[in-house]
C-alpha positions in Angstrom: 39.2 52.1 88.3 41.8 54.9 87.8 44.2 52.3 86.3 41.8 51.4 84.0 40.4 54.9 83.0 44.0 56.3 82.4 45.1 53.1 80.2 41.7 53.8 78.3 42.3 57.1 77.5 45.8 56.3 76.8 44.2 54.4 73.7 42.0 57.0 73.1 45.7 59.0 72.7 46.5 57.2 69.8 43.3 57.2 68.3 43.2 61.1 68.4 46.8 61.1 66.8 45.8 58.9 64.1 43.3 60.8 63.5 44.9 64.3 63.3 47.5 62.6 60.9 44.3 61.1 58.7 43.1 65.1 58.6 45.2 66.2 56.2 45.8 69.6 58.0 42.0 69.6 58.9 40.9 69.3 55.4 38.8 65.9 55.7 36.0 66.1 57.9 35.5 62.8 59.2 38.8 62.5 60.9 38.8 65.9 62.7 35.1 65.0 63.8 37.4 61.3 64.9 40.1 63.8 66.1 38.0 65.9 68.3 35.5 63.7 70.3 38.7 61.6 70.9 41.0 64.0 72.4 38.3 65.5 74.4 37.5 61.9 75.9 40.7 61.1 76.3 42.1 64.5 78.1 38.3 64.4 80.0 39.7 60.3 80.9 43.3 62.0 82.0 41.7 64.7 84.3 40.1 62.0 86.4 42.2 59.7 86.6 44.6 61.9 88.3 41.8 62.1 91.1 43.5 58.7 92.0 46.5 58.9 90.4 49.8 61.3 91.4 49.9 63.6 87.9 53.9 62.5 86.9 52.8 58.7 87.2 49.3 59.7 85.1 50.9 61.7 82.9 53.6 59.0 81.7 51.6 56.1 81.9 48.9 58.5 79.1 51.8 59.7 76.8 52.6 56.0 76.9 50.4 53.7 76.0 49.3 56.7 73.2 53.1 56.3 71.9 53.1 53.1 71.9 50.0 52.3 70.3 49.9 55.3 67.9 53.5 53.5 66.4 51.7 50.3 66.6 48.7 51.3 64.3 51.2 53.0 61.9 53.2 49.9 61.5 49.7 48.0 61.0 48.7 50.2 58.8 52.9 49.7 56.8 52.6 53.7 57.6 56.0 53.2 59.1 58.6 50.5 59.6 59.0 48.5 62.7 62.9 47.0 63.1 64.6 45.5 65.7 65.7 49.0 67.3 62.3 50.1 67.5 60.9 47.4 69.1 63.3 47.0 71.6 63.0 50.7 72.5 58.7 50.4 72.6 59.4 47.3 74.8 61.6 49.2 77.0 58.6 52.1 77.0 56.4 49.5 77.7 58.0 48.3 80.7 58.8 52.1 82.3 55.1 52.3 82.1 53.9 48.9 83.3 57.3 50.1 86.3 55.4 53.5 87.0 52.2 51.3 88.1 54.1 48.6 89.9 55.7 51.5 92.0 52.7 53.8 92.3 
């Protein structure tokens, strides 16, 4: 149930970023509302999971699925440009994180 927290608020990671970056410097208030309850869950969702899991490993594993996903939702959203080099580099994240919970 740790796992499954921790990847959960991971996603909640990129939602929160999103949202900060659909702010506008905290001049639109429906994103910082978005911004707020979403980085609260997701550091509330971080806190516990390191109940169960070693802080290092939890840590990681947060930072990347948000990284992941927060470059994802950019590049669905043609915010940013995926190319070869960046894919190969978020598959290589990808696999240090899905590493981190095969070893932990």
């Amino acid at each position: 149930m740790y796992w499954v927290v921790l990847v959960l608020s991971g996603v909640l990671e990129a939602v929160w970023a999103t949202a900060l970056a659909a702010s506008n410097g905290f001049r639109r208030p429906w994103p910082v509302v978005v911004f707020a309850v979403s980085m609260t869950l997701s550091v509330v969702g971080l806190a516990w999971a390191m109940r169960g899991i070693p802080v290092g490993t939890a840590y990681a594993v947060w930072v990347g699925v948000g990284a992941v996903l927060t470059v994802l939702v950019a590049v669905a959203r043609r915010e940013e440009e995926l190319g070869v080099p960046r894919a190969l580099l978020l598959a290589a994240l990808v696999g240090c994180v899905a590493g981190l919970k095969v070893v932990s």
